[in-house]
N, C-alpha and C positions, 0 to 999 in steps of 0.2 A: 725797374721794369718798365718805365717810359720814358718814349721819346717826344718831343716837341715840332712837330710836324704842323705848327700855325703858319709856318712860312714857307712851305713848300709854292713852289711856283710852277707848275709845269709849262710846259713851252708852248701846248695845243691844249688848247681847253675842248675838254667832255662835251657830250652831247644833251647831260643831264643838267635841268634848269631847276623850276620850280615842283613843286608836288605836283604827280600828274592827276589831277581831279579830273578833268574832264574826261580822259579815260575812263576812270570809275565809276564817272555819271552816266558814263554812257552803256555801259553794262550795265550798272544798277536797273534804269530806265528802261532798256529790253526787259532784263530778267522780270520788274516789277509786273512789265504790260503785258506779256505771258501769263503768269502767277494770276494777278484781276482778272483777264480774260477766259482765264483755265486752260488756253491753248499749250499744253505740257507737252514737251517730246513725249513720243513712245517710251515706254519702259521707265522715265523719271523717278516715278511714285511704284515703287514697287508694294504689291498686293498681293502676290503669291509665290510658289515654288521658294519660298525664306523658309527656313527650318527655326525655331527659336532658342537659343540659347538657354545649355542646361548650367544647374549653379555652380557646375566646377570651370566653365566658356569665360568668368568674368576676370577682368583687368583693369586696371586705372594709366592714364596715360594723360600727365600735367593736369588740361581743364576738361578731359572726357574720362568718363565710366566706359570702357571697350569690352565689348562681348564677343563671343567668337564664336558665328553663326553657320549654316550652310546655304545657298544660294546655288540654285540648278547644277547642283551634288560637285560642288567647288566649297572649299572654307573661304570667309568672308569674313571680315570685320566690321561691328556694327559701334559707331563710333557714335555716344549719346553725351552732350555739352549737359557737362554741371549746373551751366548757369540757369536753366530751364527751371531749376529747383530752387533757386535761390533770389530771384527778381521779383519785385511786387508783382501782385497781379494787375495791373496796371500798365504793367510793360512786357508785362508775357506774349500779347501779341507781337508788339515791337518786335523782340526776338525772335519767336517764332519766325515773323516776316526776312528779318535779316538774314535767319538760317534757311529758308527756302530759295532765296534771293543769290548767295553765295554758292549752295549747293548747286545751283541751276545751271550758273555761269562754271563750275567747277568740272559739272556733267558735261560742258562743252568742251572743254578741255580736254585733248589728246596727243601725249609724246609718251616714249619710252622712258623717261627718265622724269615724270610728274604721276603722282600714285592715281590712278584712275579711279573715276567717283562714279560707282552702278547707279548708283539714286538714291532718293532716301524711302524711309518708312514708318510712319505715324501711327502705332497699332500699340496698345499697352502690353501686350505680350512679346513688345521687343522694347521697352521703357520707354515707349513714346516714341518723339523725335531723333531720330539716328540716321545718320549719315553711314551708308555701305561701301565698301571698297573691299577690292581683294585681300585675301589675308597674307602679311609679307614675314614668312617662316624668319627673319632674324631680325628682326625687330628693327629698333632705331641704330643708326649709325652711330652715337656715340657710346653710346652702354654695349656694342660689338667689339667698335675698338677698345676702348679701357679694357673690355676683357683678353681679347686679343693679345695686347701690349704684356697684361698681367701675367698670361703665362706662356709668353716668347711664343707665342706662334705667329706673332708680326714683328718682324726687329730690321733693324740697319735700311740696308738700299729696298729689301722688298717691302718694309713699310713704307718708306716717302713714294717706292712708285704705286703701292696702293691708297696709300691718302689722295696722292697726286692725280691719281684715276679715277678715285669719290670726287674731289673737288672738280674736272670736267666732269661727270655726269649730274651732277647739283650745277654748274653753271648750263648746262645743255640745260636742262628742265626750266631754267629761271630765265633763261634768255626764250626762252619759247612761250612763257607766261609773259614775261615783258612784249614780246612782238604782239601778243593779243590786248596790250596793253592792260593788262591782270597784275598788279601789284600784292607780294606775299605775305610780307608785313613782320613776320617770323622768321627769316632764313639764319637757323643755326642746328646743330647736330640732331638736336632731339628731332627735330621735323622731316628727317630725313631718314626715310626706313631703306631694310634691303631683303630685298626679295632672295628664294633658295641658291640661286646663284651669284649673290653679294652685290648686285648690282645694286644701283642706287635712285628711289623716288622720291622726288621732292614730294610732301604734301601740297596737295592743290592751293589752299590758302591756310595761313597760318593762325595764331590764338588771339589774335588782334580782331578777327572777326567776330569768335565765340566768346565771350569771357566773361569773368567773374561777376558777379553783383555790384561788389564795390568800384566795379571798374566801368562798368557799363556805359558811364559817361562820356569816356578819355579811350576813345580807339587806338591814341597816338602811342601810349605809352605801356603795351600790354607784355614785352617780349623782356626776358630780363634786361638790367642797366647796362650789362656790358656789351650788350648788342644794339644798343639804341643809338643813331645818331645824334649828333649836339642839336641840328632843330628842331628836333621833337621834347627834345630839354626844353629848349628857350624861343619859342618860333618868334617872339617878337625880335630877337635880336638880330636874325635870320631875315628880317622881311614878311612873316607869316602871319597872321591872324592867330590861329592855334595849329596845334601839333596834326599831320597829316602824313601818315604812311604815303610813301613814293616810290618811285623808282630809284629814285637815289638813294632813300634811306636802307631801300632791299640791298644795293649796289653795297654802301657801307659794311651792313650785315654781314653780306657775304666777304668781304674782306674780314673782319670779324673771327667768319669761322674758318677762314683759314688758319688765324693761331689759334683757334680751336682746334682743330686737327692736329694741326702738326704739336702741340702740346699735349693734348688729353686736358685741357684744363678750361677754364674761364678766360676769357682774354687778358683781365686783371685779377688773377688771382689771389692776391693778397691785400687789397684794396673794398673798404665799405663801399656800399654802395651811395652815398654821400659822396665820399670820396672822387668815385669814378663820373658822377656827376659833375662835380667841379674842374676836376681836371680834363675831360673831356672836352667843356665849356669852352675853354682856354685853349684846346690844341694839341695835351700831351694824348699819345697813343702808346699803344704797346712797341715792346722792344722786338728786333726780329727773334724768332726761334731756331731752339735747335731740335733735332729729332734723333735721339740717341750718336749724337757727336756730332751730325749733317746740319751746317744750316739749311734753312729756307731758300729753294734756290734767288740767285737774284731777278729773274724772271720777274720769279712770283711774287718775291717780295716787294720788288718795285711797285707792281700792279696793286696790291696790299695796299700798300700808301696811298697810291691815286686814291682808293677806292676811300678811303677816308679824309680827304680833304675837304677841309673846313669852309672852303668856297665851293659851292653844291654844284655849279655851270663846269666846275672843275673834273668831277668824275668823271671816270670814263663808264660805258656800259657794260653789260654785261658778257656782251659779245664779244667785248676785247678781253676779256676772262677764257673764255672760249680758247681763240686762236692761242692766248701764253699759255694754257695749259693743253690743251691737245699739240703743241709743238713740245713741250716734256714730254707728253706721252711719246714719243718718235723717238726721244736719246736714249 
């Protein structure tokens, strides 16, 4: 189920270099002098017209508690991070701050294919700290398709051109957080919902920003292993100091969940995650796929590869994601 793609050489190297920190700093750094200053967009902090969620509204979804509110008589999703519950109190500011900070930058954010963030709302009768967004009637993309797949009502050419039409609308969204220079940190199935007509929103930012107790340390390493790139494994070997979500590591990702899609599975599915660690280190990648007898076109698959090359100056962007797939969309 792998191949060894350490010595791919492409012939034009990518545009993607190092972690883009300074980007990050630089959102951060507004978001923060806003937040200290209190100068909030209109409507941020929302205070009223929220209806509260009754005990049949609630849902779990990875590292949030999801409730399912109303918002100026629209359903809404009130999305409240576990980890709030679980951090010293010593660092509960921290968090807090971080989640203000994210949400802020997240509220700035607007394309049709990134989930839109109303604001959030800090009131105990909505669990505290909750991030609001529209409510997306068919949940996340991957638990649509597995079901989907399970009882044939996506098979042969009209699933890969439906996968093929999820993956541009997930790169449309991530190439328009990249140009804000907005790295996601998560891009795989789960993080991606579909609204009543299946289209497809990236969440604004992934579970790399909210997360666990135990994890609270190590931003780098939040998204399962089979989505991680090798420098967030090993940043010293990379050239890094420590592990730092990027543009490139989203870029890998998302090649990622390409064989996500087009399989219904893990990228290594049969592989510990030990395992996938080590061999990742090294170079092997997943094998191309098939999708009920079709492979992957070569397009895509090409792209695929880029997208995980183990020399980071190597990838291409996101945007070259873009044009290979919206040129399938046209055959």
């Amino acid at each position: 189920m792998l191949t060894d793609d350490s010595h791919l050489e492409p012939d034009v190297p990518g545009p993607l270099c190092a972690p883009d920190s300074q980007h990050v700093v630089n959102h951060i750094q507004k978001a923060s002098t806003l937040i200290l200053t209190g100068t909030l967009p209109d409507g941020f902090v929302i205070k009223g017209d929220l209806k509260p969620p009754g005990p049949e509204d609630y849902g779990s979804g990875g590292l949030h508690d999801i409730f399912r509110g109303e918002y100026r008589e629209k359903l809404v999703a009130l999305k409240h991070p576990r980890a709030f519950g679980m951090v010293r109190p010593s660092d509960r500011k921290r968090l807090e701050d971080d989640f203000r900070r994210c949400s802020l930058i997240a509220f700035n954010m607007h394309h049709e294919n990134v989930l839109e963030v109303l604001g959030i709302v800090d009131d105990p009768a909505f669990h505290g700290f909750s991030l609001v967004c529209p409510w997306m009637e068919i949940g996340d993309l991957r638990n649509h398709l597995d079901q989907q797949t399970r009882n044939g009502q996506l098979s042969g050419r009209k699933l890969v051109r439906t996968v093929n039409q999820w993956l541009l609308e997930i790169a449309k969204g991530l190439d328009y957080l990249h140009e804000h220079g907005v790295v996601h940190g998560d891009v795989r199935g789960v993080n991606v919902l579909l609204d009543g007509n299946r289209v497809a929103h990236l969440t604004p930012f992934g579970s790399s920003v909210i997360v666990s107790a135990d994890e609270f340390s190590n931003p780098g390493l939040q998204s399962p292993i089979a989505w991680i790139a090798p420098e967030l494994f090993d940043p010293k070997k990379f050239g890094f100091s420590h592990a730092i979500p990027s543009l490139a590591t989203d870029v890998y990702a998302f090649g990622c969940t390409c064989i996500e899609l087009y399989t219904s599975q893990s990228p290594y599915p049969r592989l510990r995650d030990s395992e996938i660690l080590s061999k990742v280190i090294k170079g092997s990648r997943p094998q191309r796929p098939m999708k009920q007898g079709e492979a992957m076109p070569d397009s895509l698959w090409n792209f695929a590869r880029r997208c995980w090359d183990q020399h980071i100056a190597r990838r291409p962007s996101i945007s070259e994601a873009v044009l290979v797939l919206a040129d399938l969309a046209d055959q």
